[in-house]
Backbone as CSV, one residue per row, in Angstrom:
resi,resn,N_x,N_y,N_z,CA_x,CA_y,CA_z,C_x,C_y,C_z
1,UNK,-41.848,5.995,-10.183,-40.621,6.335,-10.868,-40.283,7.797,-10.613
2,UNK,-39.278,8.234,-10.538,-38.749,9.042,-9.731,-38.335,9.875,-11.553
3,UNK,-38.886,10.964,-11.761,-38.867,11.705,-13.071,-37.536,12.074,-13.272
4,UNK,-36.813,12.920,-12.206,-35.891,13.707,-12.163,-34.452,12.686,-12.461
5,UNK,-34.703,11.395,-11.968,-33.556,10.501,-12.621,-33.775,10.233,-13.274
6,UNK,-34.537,9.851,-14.340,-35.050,9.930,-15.655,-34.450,10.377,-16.582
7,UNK,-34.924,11.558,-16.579,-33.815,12.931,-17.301,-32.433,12.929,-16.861
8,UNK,-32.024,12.822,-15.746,-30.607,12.860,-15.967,-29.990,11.058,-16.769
9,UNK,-30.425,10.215,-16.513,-30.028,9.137,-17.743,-30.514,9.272,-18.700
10,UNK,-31.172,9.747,-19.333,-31.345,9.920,-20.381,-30.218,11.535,-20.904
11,UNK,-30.001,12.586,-20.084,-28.990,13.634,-20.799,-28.098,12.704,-20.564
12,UNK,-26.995,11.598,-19.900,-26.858,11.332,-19.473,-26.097,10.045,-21.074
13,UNK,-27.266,9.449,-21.289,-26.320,8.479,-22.208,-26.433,9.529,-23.553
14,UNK,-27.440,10.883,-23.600,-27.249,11.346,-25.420,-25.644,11.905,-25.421
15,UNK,-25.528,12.351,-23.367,-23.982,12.704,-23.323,-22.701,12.438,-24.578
16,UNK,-22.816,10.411,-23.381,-22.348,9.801,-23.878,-22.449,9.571,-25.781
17,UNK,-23.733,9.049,-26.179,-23.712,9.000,-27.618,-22.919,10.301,-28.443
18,UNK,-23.232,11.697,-28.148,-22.168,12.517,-28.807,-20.819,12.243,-28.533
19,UNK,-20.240,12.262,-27.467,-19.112,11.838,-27.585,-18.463,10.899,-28.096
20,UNK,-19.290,9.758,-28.088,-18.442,8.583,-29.157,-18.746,8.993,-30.637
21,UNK,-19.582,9.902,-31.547,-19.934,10.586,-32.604,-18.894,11.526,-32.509
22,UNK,-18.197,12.451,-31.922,-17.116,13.528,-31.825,-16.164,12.579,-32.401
23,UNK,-16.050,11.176,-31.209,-14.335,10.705,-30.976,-14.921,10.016,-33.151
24,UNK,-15.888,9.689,-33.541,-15.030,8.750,-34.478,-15.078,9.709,-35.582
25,UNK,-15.644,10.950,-35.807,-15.629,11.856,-37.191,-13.830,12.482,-37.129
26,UNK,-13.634,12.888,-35.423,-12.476,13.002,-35.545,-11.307,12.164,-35.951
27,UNK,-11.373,10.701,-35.457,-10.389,9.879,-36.120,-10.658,9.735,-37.811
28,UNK,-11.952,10.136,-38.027,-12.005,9.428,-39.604,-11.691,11.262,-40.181
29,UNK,-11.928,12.069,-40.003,-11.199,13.302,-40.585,-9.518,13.659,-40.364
30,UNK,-9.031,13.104,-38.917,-8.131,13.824,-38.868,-6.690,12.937,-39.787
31,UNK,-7.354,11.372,-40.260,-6.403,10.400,-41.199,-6.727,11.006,-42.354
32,UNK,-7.934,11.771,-42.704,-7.680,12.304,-44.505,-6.878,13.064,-44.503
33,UNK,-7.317,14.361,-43.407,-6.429,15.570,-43.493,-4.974,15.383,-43.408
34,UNK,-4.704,14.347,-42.721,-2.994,14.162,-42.725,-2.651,13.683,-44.019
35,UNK,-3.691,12.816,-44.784,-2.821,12.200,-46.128,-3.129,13.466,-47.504
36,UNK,-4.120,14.167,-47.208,-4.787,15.146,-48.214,-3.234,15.982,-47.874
37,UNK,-1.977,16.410,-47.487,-1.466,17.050,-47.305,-0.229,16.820,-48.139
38,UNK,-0.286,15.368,-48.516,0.790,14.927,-49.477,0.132,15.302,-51.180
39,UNK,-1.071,15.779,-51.163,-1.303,16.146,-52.546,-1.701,17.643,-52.785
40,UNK,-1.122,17.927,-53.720,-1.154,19.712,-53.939,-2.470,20.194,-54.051
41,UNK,-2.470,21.878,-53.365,-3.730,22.199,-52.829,-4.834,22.635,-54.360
42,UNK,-4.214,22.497,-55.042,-4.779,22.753,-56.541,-5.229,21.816,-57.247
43,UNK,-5.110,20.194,-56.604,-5.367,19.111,-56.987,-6.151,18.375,-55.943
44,UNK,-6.971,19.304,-54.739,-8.110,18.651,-53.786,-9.318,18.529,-54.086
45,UNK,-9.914,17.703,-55.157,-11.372,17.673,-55.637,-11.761,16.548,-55.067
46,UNK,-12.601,16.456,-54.006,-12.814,14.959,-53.426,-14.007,14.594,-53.939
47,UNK,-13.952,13.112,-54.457,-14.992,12.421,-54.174,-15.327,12.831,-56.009
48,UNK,-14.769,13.210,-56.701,-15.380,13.486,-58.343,-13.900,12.601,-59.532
49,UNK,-14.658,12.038,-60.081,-13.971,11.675,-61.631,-13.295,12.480,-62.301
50,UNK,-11.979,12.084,-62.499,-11.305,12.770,-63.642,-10.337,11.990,-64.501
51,UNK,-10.070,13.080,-65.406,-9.607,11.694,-66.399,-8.732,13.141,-67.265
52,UNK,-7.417,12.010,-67.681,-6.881,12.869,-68.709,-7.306,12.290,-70.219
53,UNK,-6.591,13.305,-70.956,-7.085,12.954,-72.752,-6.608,12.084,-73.161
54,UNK,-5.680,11.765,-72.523,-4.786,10.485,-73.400,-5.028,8.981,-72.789
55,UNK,-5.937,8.579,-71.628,-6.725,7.662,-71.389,-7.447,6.814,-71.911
56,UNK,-7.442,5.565,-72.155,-8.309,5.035,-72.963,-9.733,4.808,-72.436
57,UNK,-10.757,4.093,-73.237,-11.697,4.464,-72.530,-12.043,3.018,-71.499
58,UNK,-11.344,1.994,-71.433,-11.154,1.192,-70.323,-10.803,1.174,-69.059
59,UNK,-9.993,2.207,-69.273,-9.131,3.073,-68.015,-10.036,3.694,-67.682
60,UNK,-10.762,4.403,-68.236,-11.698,5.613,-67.274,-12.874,4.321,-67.150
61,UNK,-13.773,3.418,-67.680,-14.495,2.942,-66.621,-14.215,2.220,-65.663
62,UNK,-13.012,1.533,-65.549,-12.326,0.959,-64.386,-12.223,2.005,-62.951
63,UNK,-11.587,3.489,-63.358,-11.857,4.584,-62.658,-13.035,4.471,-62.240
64,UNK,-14.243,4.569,-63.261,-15.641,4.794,-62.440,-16.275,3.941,-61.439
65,UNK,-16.186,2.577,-61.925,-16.170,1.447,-61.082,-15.450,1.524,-59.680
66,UNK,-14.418,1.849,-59.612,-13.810,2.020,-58.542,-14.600,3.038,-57.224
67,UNK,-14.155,4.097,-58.185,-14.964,5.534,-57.488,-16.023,5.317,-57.034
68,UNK,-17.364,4.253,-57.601,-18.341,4.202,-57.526,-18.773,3.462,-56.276
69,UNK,-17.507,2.186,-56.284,-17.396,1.352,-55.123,-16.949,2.394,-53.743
70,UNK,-15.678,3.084,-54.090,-15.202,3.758,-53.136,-16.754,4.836,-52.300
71,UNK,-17.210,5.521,-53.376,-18.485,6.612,-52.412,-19.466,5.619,-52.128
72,UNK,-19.873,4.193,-52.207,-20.611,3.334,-51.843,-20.154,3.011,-50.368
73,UNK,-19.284,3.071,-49.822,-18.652,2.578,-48.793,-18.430,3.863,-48.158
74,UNK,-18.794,5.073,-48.451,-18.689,5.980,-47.735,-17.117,6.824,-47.631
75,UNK,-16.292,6.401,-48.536,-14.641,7.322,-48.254,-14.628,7.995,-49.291
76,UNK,-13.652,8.885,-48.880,-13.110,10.064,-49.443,-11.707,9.806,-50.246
77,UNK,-12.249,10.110,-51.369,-11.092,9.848,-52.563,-11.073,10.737,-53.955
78,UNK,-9.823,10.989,-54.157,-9.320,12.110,-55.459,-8.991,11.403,-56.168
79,UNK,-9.252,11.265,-57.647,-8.638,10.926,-58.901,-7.638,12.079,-59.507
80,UNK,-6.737,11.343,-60.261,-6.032,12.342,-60.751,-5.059,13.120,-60.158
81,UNK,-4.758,12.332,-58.803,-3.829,13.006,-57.815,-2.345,13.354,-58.433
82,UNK,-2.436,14.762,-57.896,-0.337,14.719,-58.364,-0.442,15.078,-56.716
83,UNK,0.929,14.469,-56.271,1.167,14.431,-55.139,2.527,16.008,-55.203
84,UNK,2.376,16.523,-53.927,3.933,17.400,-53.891,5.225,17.515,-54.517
85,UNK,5.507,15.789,-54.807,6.527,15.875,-55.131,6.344,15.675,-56.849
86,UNK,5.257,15.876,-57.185,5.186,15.633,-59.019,4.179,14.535,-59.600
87,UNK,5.016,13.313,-58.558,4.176,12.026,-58.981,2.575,12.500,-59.105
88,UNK,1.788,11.341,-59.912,0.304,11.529,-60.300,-0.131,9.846,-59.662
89,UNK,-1.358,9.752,-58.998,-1.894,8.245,-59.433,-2.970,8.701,-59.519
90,UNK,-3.581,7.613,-60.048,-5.286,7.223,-60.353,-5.490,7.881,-59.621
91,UNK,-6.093,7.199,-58.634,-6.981,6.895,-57.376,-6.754,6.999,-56.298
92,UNK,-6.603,8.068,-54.927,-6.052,7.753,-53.878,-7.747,7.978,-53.023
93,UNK,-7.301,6.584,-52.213,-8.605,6.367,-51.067,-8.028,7.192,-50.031
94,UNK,-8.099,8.401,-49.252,-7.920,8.995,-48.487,-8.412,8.783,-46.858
95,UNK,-9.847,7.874,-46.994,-10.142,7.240,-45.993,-9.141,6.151,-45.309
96,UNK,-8.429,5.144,-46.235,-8.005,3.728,-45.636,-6.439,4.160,-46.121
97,UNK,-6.075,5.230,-47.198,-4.324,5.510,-47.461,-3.907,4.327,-48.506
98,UNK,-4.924,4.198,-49.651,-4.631,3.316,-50.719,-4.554,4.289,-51.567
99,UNK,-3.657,4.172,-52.827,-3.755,4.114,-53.993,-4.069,2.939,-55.071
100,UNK,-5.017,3.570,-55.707,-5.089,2.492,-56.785,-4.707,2.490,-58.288
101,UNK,-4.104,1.962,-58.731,-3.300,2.041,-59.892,-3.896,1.553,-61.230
102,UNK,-4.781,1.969,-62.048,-4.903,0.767,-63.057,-3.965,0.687,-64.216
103,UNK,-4.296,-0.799,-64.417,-3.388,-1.104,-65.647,-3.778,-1.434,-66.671
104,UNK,-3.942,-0.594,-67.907,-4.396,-0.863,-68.889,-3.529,-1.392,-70.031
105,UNK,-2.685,-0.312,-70.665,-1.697,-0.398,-71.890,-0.408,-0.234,-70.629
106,UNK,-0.312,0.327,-70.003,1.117,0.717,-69.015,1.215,-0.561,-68.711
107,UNK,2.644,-0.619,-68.818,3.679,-2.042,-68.346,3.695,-2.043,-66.960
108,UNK,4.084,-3.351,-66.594,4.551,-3.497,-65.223,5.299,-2.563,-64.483
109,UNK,6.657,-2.598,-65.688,7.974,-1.851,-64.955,7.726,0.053,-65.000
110,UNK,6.953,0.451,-65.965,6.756,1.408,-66.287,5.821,1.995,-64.995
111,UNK,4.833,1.259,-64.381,4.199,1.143,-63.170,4.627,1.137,-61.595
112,UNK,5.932,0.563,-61.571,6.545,0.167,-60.678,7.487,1.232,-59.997
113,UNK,7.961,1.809,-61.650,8.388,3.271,-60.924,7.903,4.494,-60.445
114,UNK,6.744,4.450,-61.145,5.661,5.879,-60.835,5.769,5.044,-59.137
115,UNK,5.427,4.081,-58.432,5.088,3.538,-57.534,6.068,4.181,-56.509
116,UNK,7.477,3.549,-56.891,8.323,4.378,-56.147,8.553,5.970,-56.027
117,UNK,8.077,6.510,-56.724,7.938,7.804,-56.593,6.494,7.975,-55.447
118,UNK,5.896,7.682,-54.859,4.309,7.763,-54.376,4.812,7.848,-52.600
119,UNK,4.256,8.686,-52.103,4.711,9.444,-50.516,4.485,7.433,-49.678
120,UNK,5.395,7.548,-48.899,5.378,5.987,-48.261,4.526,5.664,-47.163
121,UNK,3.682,6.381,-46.580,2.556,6.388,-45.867,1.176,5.476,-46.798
122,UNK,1.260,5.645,-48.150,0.287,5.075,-48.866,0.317,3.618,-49.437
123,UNK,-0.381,2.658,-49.296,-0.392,1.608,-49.731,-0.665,1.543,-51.181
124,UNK,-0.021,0.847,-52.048,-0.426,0.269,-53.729,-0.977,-0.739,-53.999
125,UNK,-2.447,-0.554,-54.635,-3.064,-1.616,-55.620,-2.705,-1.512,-56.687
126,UNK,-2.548,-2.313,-57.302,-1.965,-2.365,-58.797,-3.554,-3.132,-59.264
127,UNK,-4.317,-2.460,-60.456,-5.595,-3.266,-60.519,-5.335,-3.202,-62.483
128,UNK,-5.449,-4.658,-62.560,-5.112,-4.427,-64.209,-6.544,-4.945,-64.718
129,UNK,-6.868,-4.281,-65.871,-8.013,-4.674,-66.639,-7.859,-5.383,-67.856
């Protein structure tokens, strides 16, 4: 066996292996950073629970559940988002461009409009408990 080709297949595929490790951190960073841009820079806490006071406490474990599923699967997601233009949701998955909505005491229609207010790049779950 000839050593010297050896080593070059072997630098040869770790080449290769970094580069397909470059190409996919870049596709999976450069889809947060584009959607992290629709929510204000004072409201980027990734990957942590939050909750306002006036929440019941069904609503926030539905939140946790979620969240819990979401960092189980490995994505990047803000609770408590206010987006640029004002709007707030739950839950935005920043990895896949979901929001998730829960529904506790909030009505349908009351839901529907926060919805239309929400940047149109993002998909809506509506998740009622």
């Amino acid at each position: 066996m000839n050593i010297e080709l050896m080593k070059q297949s072997l630098y040869r595929s770790k080449e290769r292996a970094n580069r397909n490790q470059i190409r996919k951190l870049k596709e999976k960073c450069f889809g947060v950073s584009n959607r992290l841009e629709n929510i204000r820079v004072s409201n980027r806490k990734l990957n942590c629970l939050r909750w306002g006071s006036n929440e019941t406490r069904e609503h926030i474990v539905k939140k946790l559940d979620i969240c819990r599923w979401l960092k189980e699967i490995n994505h990047v997601f803000v609770t408590e988002a206010i987006f640029v233009n004002g709007s707030r949701a739950d839950i935005v998955d920043l990895s896949d461009g979901v929001i998730y909505e829960v529904l506790v005491s909030e009505k349908e229609e009351d839901c529907n409009m926060k919805v239309g207010k929400y940047p149109k790049e993002f998909e809506v779950i509506k998740v009622k408990v």
